[in-house]
ChimeraX commands (.cxc) that place a marker at each C-alpha (Angstrom):
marker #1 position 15.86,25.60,-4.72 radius 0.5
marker #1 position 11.78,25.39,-5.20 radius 0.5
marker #1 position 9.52,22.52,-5.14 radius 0.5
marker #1 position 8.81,22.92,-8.30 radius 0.5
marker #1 position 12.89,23.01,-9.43 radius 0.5
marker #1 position 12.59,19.17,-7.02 radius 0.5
marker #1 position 9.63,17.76,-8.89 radius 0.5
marker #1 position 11.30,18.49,-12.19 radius 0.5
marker #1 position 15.27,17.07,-11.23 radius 0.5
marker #1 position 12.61,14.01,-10.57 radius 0.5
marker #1 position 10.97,13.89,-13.40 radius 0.5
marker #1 position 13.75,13.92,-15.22 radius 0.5
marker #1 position 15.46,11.30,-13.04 radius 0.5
marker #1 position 12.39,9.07,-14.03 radius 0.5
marker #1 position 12.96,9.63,-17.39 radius 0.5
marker #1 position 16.35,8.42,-17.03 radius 0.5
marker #1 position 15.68,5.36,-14.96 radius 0.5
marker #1 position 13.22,4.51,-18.28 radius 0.5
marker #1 position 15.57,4.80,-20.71 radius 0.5
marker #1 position 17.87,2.77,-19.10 radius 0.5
marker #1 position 15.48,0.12,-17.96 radius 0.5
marker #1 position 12.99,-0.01,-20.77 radius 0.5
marker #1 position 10.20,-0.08,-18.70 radius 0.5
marker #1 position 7.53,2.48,-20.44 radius 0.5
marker #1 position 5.39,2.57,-17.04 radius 0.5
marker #1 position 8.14,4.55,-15.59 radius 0.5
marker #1 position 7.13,6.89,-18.25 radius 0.5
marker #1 position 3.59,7.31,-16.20 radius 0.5
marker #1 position 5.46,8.08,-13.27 radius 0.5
marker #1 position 7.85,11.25,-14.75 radius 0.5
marker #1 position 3.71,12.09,-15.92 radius 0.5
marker #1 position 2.82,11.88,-12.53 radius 0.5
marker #1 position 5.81,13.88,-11.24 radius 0.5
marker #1 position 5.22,16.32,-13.61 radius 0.5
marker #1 position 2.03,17.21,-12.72 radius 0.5
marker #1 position 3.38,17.40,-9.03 radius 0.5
marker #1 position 5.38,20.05,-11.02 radius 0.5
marker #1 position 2.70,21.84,-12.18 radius 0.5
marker #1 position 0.73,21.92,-9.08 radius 0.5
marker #1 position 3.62,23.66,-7.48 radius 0.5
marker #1 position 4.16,26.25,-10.10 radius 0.5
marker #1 position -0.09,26.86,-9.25 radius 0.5
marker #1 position 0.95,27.32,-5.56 radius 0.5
marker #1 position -0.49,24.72,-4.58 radius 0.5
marker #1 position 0.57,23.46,-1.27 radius 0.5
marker #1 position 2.53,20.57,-0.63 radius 0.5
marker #1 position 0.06,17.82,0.50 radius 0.5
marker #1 position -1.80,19.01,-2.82 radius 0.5
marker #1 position 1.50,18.84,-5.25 radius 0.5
marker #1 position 1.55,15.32,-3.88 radius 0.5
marker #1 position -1.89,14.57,-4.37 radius 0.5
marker #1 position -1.82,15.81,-8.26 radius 0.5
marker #1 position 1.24,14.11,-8.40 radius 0.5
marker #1 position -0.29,10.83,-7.35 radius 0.5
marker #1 position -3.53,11.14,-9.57 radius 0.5
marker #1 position -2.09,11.86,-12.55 radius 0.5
marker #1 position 0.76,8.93,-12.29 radius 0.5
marker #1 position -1.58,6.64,-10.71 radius 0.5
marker #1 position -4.29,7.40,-13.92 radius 0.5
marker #1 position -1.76,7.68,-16.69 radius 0.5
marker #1 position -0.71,3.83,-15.03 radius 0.5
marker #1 position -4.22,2.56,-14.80 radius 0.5
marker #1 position -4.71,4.11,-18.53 radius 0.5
marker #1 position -1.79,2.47,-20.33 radius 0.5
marker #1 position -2.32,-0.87,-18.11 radius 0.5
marker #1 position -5.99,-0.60,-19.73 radius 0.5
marker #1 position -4.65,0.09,-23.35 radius 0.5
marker #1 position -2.29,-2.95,-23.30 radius 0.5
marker #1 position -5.02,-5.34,-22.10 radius 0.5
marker #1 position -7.27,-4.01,-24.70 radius 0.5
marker #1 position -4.69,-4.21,-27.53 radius 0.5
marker #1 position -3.89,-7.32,-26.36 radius 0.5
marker #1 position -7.46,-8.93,-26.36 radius 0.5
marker #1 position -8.03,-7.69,-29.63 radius 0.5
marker #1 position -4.94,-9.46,-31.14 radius 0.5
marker #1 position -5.80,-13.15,-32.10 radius 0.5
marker #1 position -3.89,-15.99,-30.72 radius 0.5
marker #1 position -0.84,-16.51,-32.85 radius 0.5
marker #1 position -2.25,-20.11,-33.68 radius 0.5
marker #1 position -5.37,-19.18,-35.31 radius 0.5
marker #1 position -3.63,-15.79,-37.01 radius 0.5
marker #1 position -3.84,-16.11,-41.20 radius 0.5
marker #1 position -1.05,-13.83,-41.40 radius 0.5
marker #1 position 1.45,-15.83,-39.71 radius 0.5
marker #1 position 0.00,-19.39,-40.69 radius 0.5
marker #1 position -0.67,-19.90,-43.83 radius 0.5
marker #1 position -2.11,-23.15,-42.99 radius 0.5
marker #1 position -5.58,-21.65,-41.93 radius 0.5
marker #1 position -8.15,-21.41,-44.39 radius 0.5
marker #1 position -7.11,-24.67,-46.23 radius 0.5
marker #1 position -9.37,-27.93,-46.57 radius 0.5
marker #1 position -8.62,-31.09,-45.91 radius 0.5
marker #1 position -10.44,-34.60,-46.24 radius 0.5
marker #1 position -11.61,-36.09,-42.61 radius 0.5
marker #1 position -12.94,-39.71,-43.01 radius 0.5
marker #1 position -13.64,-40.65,-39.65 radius 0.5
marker #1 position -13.14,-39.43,-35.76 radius 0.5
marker #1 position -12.19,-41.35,-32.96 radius 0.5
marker #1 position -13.47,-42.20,-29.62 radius 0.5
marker #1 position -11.52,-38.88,-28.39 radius 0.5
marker #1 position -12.35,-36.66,-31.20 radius 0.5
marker #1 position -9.26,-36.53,-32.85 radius 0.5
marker #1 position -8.48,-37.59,-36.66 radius 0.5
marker #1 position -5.49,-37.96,-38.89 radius 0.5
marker #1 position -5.63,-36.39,-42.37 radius 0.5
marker #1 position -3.36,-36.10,-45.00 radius 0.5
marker #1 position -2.32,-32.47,-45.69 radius 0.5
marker #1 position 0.58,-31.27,-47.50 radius 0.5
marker #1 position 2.60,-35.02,-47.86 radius 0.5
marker #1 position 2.04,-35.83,-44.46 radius 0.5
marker #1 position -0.30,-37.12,-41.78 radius 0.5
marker #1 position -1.29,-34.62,-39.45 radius 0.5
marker #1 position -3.14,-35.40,-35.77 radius 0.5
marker #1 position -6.23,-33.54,-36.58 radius 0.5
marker #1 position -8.76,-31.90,-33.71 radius 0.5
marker #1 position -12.34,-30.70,-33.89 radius 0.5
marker #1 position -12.84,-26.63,-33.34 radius 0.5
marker #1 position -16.31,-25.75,-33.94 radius 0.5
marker #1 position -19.11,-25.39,-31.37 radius 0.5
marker #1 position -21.61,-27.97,-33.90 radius 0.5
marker #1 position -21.30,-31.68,-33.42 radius 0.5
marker #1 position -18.09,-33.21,-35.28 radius 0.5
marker #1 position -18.58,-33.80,-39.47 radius 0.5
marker #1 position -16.93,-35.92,-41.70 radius 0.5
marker #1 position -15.54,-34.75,-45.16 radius 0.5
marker #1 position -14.39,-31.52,-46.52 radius 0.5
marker #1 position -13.19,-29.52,-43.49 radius 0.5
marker #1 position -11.40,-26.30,-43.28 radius 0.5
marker #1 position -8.18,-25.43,-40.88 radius 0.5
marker #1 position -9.47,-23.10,-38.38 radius 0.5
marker #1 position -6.38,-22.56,-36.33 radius 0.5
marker #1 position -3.21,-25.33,-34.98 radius 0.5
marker #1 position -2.53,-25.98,-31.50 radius 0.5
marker #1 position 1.24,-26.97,-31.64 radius 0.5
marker #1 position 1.51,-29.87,-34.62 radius 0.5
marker #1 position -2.24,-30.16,-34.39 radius 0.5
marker #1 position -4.42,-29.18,-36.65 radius 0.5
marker #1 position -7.75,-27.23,-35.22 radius 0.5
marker #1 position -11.19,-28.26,-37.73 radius 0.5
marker #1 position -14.63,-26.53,-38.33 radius 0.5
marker #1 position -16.85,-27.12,-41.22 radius 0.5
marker #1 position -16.52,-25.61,-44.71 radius 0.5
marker #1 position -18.24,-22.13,-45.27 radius 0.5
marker #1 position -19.09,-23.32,-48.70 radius 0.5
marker link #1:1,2 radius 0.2
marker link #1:2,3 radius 0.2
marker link #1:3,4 radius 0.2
marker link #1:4,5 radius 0.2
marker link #1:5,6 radius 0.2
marker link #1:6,7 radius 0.2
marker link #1:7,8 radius 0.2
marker link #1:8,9 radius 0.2
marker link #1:9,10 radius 0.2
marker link #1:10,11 radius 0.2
marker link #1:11,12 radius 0.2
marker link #1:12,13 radius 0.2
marker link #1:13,14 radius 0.2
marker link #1:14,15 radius 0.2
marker link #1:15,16 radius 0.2
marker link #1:16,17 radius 0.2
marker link #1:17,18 radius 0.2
marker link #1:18,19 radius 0.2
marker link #1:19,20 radius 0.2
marker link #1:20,21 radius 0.2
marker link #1:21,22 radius 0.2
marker link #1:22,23 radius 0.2
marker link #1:23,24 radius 0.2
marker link #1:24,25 radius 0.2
marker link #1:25,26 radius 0.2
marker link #1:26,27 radius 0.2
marker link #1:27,28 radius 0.2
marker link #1:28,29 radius 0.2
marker link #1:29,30 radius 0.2
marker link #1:30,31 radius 0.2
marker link #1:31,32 radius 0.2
marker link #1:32,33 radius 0.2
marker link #1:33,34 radius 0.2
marker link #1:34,35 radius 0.2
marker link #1:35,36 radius 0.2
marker link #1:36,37 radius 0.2
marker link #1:37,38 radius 0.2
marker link #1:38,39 radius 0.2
marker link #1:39,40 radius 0.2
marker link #1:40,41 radius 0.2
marker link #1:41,42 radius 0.2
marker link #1:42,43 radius 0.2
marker link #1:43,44 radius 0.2
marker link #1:44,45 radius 0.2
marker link #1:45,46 radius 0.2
marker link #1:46,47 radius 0.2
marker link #1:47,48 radius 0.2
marker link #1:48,49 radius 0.2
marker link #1:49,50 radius 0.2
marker link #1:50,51 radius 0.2
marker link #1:51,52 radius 0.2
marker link #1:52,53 radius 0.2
marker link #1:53,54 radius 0.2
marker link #1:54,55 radius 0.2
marker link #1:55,56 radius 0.2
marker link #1:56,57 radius 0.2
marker link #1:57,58 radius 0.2
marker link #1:58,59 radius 0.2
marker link #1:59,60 radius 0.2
marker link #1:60,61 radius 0.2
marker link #1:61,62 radius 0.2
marker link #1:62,63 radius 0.2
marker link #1:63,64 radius 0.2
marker link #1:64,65 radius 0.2
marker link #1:65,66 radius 0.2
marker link #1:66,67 radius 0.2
marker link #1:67,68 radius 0.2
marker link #1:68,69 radius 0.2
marker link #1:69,70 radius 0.2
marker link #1:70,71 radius 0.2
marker link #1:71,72 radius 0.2
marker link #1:72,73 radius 0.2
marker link #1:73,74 radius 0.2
marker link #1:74,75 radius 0.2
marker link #1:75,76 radius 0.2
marker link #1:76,77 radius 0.2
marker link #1:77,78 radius 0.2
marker link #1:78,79 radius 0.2
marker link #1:79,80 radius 0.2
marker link #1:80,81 radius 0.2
marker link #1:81,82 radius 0.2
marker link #1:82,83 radius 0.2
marker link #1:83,84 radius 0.2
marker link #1:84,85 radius 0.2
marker link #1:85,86 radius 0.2
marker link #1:86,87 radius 0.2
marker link #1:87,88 radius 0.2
marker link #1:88,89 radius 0.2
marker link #1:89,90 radius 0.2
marker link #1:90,91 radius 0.2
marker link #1:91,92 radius 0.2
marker link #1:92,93 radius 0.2
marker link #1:93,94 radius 0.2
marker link #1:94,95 radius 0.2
marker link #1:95,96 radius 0.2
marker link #1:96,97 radius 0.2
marker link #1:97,98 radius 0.2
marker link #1:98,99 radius 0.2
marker link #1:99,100 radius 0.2
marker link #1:100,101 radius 0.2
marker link #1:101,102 radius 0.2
marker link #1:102,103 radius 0.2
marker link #1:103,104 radius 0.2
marker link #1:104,105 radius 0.2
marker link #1:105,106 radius 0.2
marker link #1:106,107 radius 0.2
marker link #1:107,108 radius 0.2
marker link #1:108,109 radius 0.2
marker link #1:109,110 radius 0.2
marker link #1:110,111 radius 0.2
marker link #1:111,112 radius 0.2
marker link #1:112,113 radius 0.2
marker link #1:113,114 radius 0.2
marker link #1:114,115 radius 0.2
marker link #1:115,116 radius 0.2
marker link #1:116,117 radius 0.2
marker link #1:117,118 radius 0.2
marker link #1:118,119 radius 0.2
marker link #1:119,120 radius 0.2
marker link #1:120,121 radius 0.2
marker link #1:121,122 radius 0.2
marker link #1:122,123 radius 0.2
marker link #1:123,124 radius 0.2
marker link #1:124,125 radius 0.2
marker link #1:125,126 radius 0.2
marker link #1:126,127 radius 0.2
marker link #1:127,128 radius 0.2
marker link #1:128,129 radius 0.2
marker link #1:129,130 radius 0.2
marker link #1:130,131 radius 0.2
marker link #1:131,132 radius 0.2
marker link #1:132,133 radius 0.2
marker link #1:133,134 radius 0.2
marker link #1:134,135 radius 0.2
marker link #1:135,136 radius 0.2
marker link #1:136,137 radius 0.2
marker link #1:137,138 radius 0.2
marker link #1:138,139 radius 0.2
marker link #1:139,140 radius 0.2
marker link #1:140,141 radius 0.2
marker link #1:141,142 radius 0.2
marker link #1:142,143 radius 0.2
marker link #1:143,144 radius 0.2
view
């Protein structure tokens, strides 16, 4: 049996490890392997079958870990996203603030706690829902 015949039973072992565990860095690994694979089928010696193996895993790991953070940092928070709340983008009336910067406001029947979210001093008046933090409603001032 060749090296190469061993890097590919392991690839394929990887493979199956992912499927039944789910875990899509695995995936990365039977990469890695692979290209252990390939170096072997170059004639590359051992040491260097290992060392492609270990690059290309150890990149295709660093590259999806990068995707994921980046895909994740471009998603907003689920609190301040319009397409799940409907809430954002609505006005509501804000007579007065108290010593701690909150307010309650009446918005759909109810009284809601009411928080200001902008980086400018808190207003009074016509505000608009910028995002809620639990049952709290996040403020910033009108864009119009």
């Amino acid at each position: 049996m060749t090296p190469a015949i061993l890097w590919w039973i392991a690839v394929g072992a990887a493979v199956l490890a992912e499927l039944v565990t789910g875990t899509f860095y695995l995936l990365m690994v039977a990469l890695g392997l692979a290209g252990g694979a390939i170096a072997s089928h170059l004639g590359v010696g051992p040491s260097g079958q290992f060392v492609a193996a270990a690059l290309v895993g150890g990149g295709a790991v660093a590259a999806w870990h990068w995707h994921r953070r980046r895909l994740q940092a471009a998603e907003p928070a689920t609190g301040s996203n319009h397409d799940l709340l409907l809430d954002i983008g609505q006005q509501v009336d804000v007579t007065a603030w108290d010593a701690r910067g909150r307010a309650l406001v009446h918005y759909r029947g109810a009284q809601w706690q009411a928080r200001w979210a902008a980086p400018a001093p808190a207003q009074t008046g016509r505000l608009t829902i910028r995002a809620l933090d639990g049952n709290e409603l996040l403020l910033g001032p009108s864009s119009s």
